[in-house]
C-alpha positions in Angstrom: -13.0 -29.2 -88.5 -10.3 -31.9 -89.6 -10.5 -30.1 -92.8 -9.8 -26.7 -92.4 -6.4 -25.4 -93.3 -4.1 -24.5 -89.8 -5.1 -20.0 -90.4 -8.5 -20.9 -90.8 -9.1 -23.7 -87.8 -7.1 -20.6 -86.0 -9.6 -18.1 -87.1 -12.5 -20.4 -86.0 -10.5 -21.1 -82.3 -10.3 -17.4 -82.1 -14.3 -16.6 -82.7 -15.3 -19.6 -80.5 -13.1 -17.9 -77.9 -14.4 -14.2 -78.2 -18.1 -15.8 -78.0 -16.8 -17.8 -74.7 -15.2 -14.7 -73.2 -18.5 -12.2 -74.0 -21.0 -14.9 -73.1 -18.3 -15.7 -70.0 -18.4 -12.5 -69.2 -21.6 -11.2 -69.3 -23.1 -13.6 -67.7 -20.4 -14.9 -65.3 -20.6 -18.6 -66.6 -17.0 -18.5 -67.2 -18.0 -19.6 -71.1 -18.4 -23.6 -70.6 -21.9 -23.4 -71.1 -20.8 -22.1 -74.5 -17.9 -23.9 -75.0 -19.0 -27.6 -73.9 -21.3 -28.2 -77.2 -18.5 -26.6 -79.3 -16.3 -28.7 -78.5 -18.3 -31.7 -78.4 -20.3 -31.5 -81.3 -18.9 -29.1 -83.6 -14.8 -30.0 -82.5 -15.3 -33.3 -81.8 -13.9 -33.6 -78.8 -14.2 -36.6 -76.5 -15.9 -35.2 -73.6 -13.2 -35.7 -70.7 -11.0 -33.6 -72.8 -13.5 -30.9 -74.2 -14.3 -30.7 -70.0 -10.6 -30.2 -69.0 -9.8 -28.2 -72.0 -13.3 -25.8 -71.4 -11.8 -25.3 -67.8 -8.8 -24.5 -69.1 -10.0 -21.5 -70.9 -12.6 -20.7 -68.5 -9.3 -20.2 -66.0 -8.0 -17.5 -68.9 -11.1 -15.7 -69.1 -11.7 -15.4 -65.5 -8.2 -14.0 -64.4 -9.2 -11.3 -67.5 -12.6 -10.7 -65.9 -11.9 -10.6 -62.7 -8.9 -8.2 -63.1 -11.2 -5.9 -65.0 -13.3 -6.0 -62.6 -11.1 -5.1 -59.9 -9.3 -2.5 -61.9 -12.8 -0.8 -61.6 -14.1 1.8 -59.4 -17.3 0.6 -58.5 -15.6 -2.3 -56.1 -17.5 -4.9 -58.2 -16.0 -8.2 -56.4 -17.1 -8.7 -52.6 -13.6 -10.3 -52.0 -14.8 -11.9 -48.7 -17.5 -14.1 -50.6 -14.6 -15.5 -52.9 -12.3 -16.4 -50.5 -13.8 -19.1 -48.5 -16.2 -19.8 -51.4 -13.5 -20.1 -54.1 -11.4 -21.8 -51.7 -14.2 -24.7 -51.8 -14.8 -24.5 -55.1 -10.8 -25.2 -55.7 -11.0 -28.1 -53.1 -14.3 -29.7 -54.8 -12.5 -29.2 -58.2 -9.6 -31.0 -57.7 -12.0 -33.8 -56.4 -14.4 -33.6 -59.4 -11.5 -33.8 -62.4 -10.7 -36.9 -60.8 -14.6 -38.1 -60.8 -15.0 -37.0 -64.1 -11.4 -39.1 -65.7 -13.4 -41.8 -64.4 -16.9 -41.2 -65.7 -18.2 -42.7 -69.4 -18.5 -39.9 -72.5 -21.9 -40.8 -72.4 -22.1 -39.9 -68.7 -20.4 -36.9 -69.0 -22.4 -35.6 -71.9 -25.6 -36.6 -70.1 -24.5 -34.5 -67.1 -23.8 -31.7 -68.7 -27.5 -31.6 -70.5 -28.7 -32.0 -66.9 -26.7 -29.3 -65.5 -28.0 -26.9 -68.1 -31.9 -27.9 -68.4 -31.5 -27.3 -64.5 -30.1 -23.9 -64.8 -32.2 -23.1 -67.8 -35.3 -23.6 -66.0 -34.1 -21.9 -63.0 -33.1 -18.5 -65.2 -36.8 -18.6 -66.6 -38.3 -19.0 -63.5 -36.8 -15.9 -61.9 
């Protein structure tokens, strides 16, 4: 990717991102199962960073979702399931970015192929 010209690398950010924000989206995995191997094997990115940069998005394509969502008039969110439950999530977060800065690439990496045989399995058991 080193060697694309600054439009082009553009070009290819903005497709990565419309393929996060439709997988994201459709399947409400806020896009970091699609944006993790992007980033790590087709960007290059060491792993801490393709994590905190992957949550980054993931933040910009859930405020879109969710105020979609809410702007709709089929009441999609159950607003008393995200409160406490996001509040947790925010709390374990803040904890886990500091777990992960300490963590190995290789450990990271690992992880995340865990994470997603896990819920790859679990999706065809259903």
């Amino acid at each position: 990717m080193d060697s694309l010209s600054p439009q082009l690398a553009i070009l290819v950010y903005l497709l990565i991102g419309v393929s996060a924000g439709l997988v994201g989206s459709l399947c409400g995995v806020g896009g970091g199962i699609l944006l993790m191997p992007v980033f790590l094997f087709l960007l290059k990115l060491d792993p801490n960073k393709a994590v905190a940069t992957s949550l980054a998005i993931v933040l910009i394509t859930a405020v879109a979702s969710t105020l979609n969502n809410s702007l709709s008039s089929e009441k999609l969110i159950d607003w008393k399931i995200v409160i406490p439950i996001g509040i947790g999530a925010a709390l374990a977060a803040w904890f886990g970015s500091d777990i992960m800065k300490q963590l190995s690439n290789q450990a990271i990496v690992k992880t995340f192929g865990v994470v997603l045989i896990l819920a790859g399995v679990r999706a065809l058991m259903k």
